[in-house]
C-alpha positions, 0 to 999 in steps of 0.5 A, a space after each residue: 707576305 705582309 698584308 696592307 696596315 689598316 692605317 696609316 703608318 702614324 697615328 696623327 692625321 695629315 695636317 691641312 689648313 693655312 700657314 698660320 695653323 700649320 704653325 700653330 701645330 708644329 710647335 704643339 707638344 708632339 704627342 707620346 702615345 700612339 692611338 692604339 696599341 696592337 693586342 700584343 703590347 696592350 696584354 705586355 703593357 709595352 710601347 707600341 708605334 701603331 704599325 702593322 705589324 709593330 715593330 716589336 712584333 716584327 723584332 720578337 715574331 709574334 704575330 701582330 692583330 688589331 682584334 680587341 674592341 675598343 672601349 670608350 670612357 664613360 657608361 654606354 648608352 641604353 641602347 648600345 647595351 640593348 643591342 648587345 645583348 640581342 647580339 649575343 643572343 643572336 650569335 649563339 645560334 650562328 658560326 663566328 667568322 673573322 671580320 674582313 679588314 674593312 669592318 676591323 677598320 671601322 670598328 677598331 679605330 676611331 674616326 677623325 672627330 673622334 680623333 679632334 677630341 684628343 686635342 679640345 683643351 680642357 676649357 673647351 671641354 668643360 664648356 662642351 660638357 656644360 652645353 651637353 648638359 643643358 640639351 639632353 637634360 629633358 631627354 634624360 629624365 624622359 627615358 623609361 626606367 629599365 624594369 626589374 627584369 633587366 639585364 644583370 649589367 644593369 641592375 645595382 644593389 646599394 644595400 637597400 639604401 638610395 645615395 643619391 639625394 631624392 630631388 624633389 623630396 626635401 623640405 622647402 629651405 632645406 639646404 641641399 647636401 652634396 650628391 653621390 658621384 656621378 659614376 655611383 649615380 648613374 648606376 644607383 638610378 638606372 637612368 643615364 644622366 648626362 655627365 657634368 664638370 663636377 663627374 669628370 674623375 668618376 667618367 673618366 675612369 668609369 672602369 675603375 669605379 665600377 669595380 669599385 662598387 662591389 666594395 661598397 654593396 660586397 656583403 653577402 647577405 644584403 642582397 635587396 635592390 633599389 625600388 624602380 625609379 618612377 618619374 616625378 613632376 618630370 624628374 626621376 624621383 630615387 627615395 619614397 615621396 614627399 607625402 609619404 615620410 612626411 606623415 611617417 616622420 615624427 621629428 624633424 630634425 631627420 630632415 637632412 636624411 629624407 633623400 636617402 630613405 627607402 622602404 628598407 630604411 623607413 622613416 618610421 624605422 628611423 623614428 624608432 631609432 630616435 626613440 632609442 636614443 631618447 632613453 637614458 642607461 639603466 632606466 628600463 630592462 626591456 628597452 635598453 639605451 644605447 651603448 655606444 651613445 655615451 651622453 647626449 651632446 645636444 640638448 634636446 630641446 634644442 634637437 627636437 624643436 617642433 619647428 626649428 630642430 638644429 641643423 645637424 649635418 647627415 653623416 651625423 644623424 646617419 651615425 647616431 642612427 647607426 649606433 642605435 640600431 646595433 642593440 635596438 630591441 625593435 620588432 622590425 630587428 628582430 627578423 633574421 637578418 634585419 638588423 645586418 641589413 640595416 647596420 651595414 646599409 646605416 654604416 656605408 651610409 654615414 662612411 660616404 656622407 662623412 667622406 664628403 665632409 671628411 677634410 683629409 680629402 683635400 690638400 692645400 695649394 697656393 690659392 686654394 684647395 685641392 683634393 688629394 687625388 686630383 689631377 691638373 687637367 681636371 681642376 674643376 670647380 667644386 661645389 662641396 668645397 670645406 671651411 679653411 683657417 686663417 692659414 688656409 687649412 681645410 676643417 670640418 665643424 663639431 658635427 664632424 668630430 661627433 661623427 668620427 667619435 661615434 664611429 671609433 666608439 663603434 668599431 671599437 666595440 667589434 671584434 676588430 678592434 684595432 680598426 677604430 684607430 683611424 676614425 679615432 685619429 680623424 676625429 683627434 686632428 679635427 679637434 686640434 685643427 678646430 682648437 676646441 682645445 683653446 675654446 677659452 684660452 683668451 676668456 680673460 679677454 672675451 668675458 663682456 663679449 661672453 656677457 653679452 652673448 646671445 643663448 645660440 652662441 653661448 649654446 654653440 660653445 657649450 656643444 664645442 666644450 662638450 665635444 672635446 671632454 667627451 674626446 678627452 674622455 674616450 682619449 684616457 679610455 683608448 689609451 687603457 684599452 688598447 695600451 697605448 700614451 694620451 695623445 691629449 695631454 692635460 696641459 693643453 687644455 684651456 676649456 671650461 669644465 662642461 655645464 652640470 646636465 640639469 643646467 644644461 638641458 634646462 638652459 633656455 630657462 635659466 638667466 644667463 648671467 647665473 650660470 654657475 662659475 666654472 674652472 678652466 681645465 680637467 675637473 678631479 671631483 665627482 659633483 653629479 650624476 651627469 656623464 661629465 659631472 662623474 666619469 671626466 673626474 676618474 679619466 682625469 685620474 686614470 690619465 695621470 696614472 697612464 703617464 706614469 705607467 709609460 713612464 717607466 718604460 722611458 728607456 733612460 727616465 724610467 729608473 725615476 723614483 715614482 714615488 712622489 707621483 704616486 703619492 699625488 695621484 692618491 691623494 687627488 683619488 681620496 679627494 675624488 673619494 670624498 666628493 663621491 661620499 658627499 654625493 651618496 650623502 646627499 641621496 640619502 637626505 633626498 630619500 629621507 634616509 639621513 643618519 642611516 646607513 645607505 642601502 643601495 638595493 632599496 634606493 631602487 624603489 625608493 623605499 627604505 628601512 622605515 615605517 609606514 607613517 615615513 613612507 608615506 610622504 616619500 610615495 607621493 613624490 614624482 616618479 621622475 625625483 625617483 628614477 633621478 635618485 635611482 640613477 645617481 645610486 647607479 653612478 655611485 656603485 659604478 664611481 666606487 668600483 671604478 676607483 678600486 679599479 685606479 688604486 689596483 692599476 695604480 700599485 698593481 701590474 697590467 699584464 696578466 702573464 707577467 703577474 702570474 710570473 712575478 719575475 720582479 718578485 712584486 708579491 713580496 712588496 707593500 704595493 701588492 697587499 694595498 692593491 690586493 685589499 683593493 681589488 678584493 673590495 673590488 669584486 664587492 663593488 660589482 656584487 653590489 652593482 649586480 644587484 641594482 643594475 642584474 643586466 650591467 646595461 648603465 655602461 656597459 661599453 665603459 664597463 669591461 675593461 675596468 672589469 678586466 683590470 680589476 679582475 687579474 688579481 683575483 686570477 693570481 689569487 686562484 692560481 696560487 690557491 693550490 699552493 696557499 690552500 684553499 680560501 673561501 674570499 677569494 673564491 666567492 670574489 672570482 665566482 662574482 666576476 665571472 658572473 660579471 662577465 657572463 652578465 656583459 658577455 649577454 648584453 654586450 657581447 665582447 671576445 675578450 670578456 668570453 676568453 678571461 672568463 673560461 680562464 678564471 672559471 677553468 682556474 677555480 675547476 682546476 683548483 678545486 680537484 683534478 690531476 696534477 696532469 690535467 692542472 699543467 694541461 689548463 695552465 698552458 691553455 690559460 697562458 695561450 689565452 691570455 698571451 692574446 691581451 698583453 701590457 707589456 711595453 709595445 703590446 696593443 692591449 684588446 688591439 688584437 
């Protein structure tokens, strides 16, 4: 026998009231969903008409409950989660019995002002919301916080670090930066706040967010927790007080990351980062630069003013910091753990500040923006809203560019290497959005407002055009990596060579009006021992070889005769040759060397093959002119072993296991004797470099794929040795890269550099002695690892 439905056979009540509201609702939109479904259709996902039983129910003979507890959007009260618990404790100790059907009525089906809320418009919400705000903001912050014995429902670990800004905390005219979402804030603070418009999305959908966070904080080995949240001048402070990082912190260009210290993320541990930031490559062996950070953008003047530090966006600093801290020797690292810790906290860090920033969240609208994910009843206004073009296209600001290039160079260098495609992509777009690329198009036009130029503006320029070379850079750099085209061609580039490093970080000391006159586009010669004065020149020409290699794998111009192209390129090598000798020309006149031969391994200590009476005057030089000669003999080691490296791309192949076939019989061609005598002086290069720099610590992110491509020949060498006969050249050439590699492999360690060097040294061993069998046996296990890194059309290069 049917029993009595719990409801009434619609969902909606009976409408009541005056003719004029009766009419109002009949032409509302009827609704299309019921008020609850029974338990069955909820599980199948079915529509359900509300009845009981169901008519689905009734047609298929399940058996129709109402039994499931109903949910409410949003995070429960404290209190609600206190009782049950006690609940659950007392209900172990008694027999469950079914509710009667009174107590299923009231429990499971909401009451009729809960029922009048389904129809508030979205304005009446937001100003009900707003209101909600106002009342209960003192009743907020006067709850007392759980303690760490909490329930585990209510405890929350962020990786050590606090997302959401420390109110109270930042230094007075700090301009206040975008909050965590209101979802992740109420858990990361363990107090409840009241929702606001802004949260609307991140309450609403408050289930999915908190199974989104384990995404976040999913690492197995961060496992701290936020310290107990103690409450501050009537506000619940979420960081470490202001008295306590201001006297930790030494710079104050960290200020914007203040609300997100904790004690696992000190401001003296930042400071420490900084310092490592400071250094310059290859000046110390026991306190190393950063890898990742391969010039520094910003003048350090200008960064670390005592009084007024340039405005650096978070999600920058955060980044830099986290650059430094994968290989910074600092004893708070050296604990196991630690620096995993820090490094994944720093990324998750600088990945949510960035995502506020990050104008892929938004999509244009007649009128405005919009965010991606945004629905139409939830148009409400927010406060992070990015900077538009005149065509209202959503942009960021050089900080942002920085901030995705730091983070491709990083991820670039981990064992996922084909992961950093997409910050690499960001940070393209940015850039052409931004037109860093036309910064100087119209110079003809702005040169009396170029004149008249105030040093910020004219600095502000000068960080854009650096930006966009290092981009350009690292464009011809990805490009060789992972075997793909230049997605920034030189023909759009109307920037002006970047400042030589010594103008530069000396700018607020030079006049203006002599600056030094500068070409619009690529530069082609080395001129100093900055980033941009030597390694631009040879990605420029490893650009120009990169297009040609593409070229000819143009389904209908690939059959083109290359010849003049090639021709070009090695004229504009030799000339970049040249300029490289008038620079190791010049170290010579400085150390007091000139009219003979430069020995780089003397250039070191400033020393040199002369008496004591000509030392003399060279050891009361400054020890500063001695480290400048040091690392100008140190880019002309690594210039001279990277141009070897473009002649051997240039006349040579790229794929190991198609040189080793030689199925286009390319050994017999002049191309492979002038890339062979290349590639041998190659090989001498980097003995010379192991000398001066034994720890290959000056570029040693740039570094291993030049190494690579400059090392395939030699394995051509060695696996043709059993049939040419021993060579001793040859084989002291490969024994100098594979000490290369294990040098790289030790200072930063890269699986590729690990498998070619058991390749080569498993090729020597088998050259050397061993069975025919046992040969067979490691050329197979040599082509299975090379088959992991191919050139070929289509391949990824060290995109594994």
């Amino acid at each position: 026998m049917a029993q009595s439905p719990p409801q009434a056979s619609h969902p909606w009540p009976p409408i009541s009231g005056t003719e004029d509201q009766v009419a109002h609702v009949a032409h509302a939109r009827a609704r299309k969903r019921t008020r609850m479904a029974c338990d069955k259709c909820s599980s199948s996902r079915t529509r359900c008409d509300g009845l009981y039983p169901c008519s689905r129910c009734q047609d298929y003979g399940y058996s129709c409950h109402y039994d499931r507890q109903i949910k409410k959007r949003g995070r429960a009260k404290r209190s609600d989660k206190l009782d049950r618990v006690s609940e659950t404790a007392a209900d172990k100790s008694i027999t469950n019995t079914p509710p009667s059907d009174t107590q299923t009525s009231q429990n499971q089906f909401p009451s009729p002002t809960e029922q009048e809320e389904d129809h508030i418009s979205p304005v009446e919400s937001y100003r009900r919301l707003s209101l909600q705000r106002q009342t209960h903001s003192h009743a907020a912050t006067s709850i007392t916080p759980l303690p760490l014995g909490s329930p585990p429902g209510d405890t929350f670990s962020l990786e050590g670090l606090n997302l959401q800004p420390t109110r109270g905390s930042a230094r007075q005219g700090q301009q206040r930066q975008p909050s965590a979402p209101n979802g992740l804030e109420r858990i990361v603070t363990g107090c409840p706040q009241p929702a606001t418009p802004n949260d609307t999305q991140a309450s609403r959908n408050s289930a999915q967010h908190r199974h989104s966070i384990p995404s976040v904080t999913s690492s197995p080995i961060l496992n701290f927790t936020l310290p107990t949240p103690k409450p501050l001048q009537g506000e619940p402070s979420f960081g470490i007080p202001h008295d306590t990082w201001a006297s930790e912190c030494r710079y104050r260009c960290l200020d914007p990351l203040m609300p997100y210290f904790t004690p696992v993320f000190s401001p003296s541990l930042a400071c420490d980062l900084v310092d490592i930031f400071l250094v310059d490559p290859g000046t110390s062996l026991f306190r190393c630069a950063s890898p990742y950070i391969l010039t520094r953008i910003f003048r350090k003047k200008s960064l670390f003013h005592p009084t007024s530090p340039r405005q650096t966006s978070p999600a920058l600093l955060a980044t830099i910091l986290w650059c430094c801290a994968q290989t910074a020797d600092i004893s708070a690292l050296l604990v196991p753990g630690s620096r995993a810790n820090l490094t994944n906290a720093l990324y998750e860090l600088a990945t949510f500040l960035i995502s506020r920033r990050d104008p892929d969240r938004w999509r244009r609208i007649h009128g405005g923006l919009r965010t991606e994910n945004e629905q139409w009843q939830e148009s409400i206004p927010d406060h992070a809203m990015p900077n538009t073009t005149e065509s209202n296209e959503p942009v960021g600001d050089v900080d942002d560019v920085l901030t995705f290039l730091l983070l491709c160079i990083g991820v670039s260098a981990s064992d996922f290497k084909s992961d950093s495609y997409k910050w690499w992509s960001k940070a393209r777009r940015l850039a052409m959005t931004l037109r860093l690329n036309q910064l100087d198009a119209s110079q003809d036009l702005d040169l009396g407002a170029t004149q008249a130029a105030s040093l910020a503006e004219i600095e502000a320029k000068e960080e854009k055009r650096r930006v966009f070379w290092l981009l350009f850079a690292l464009d011809r750099h990805l490009a060789l990596s992972f075997n793909r085209t230049l997605e920034i061609p030189d023909s759009i580039c109307d920037v002006y060579a970047p400042l030589p490093e010594n103008i530069w970080e000396n700018l607020d000391e030079i006049p203006l009006h002599s600056l030094p006159q500068r070409v619009i586009g690529p530069p082609t010669i080395i001129t100093g021992a900055g980033f941009f004065e030597y390694f631009l020149p040879l990605m420029v020409i490893l650009g120009d070889i990169i297009e040609i290699h593409h070229g000819q794998h143009h389904p209908r111009m690939g059959n083109f005769d290359s010849s003049f192209p090639q021709s070009v390129i090695k004229n504009t090598i030799a000339n970049c040759e040249g300029s490289l000798e008038r620079l190791a020309h010049q170290i010579e006149l400085e150390s007091g060397a000139a009219g003979t031969p430069m020995h780089i391994s003397n250039l070191v200590t400033g020393l040199n093959h002369q008496d004591s009476s000509s030392r003399r005057p060279l050891a009361r030089e400054p020890t500063t002119a001695m480290g400048d000669r040091s690392h100008m003999t140190l880019v002309v080691a690594y210039s001279t072993f990277i141009l070897h490296v473009l002649h051997v791309l240039l006349h040579g192949g790229w794929d190991p296991i198609k040189m080793l076939d030689n199925d286009d019989d390319w050994i017999t061609t002049p191309r492979f004797v002038e890339c062979a005598s290349h590639a041998i002086a190659a090989s001498e290069a980097v003995s010379e470099i192991i000398k001066l720099d034994p720890e290959l610590n000056f570029m040693p992110y740039l570094f291993g794929i030049y190494l690579l491509h400059g090392s395939f020949i030699l394995l051509l060498f060695a696996d043709r040795m059993p049939q040419l006969g021993p060579n001793q050249s040859v084989e002291q050439a490969c024994e100098t890269i594979i000490r290369a590699h294990e040098v790289c492999v030790v200072t930063l360690s890269t699986e590729f550099q690990r498998n070619f060097r058991r390749v080569v040294r498993s090729t020597l061993y088998s050259v050397r002695g061993g069975s025919p069998a046992g040969r067979e046996e490691h050329k197979a296990a040599r082509r299975q690892i090379l088959s992991l890194y191919r050139w070929t059309r289509g391949a990824k290069g060290l995109g594994i």
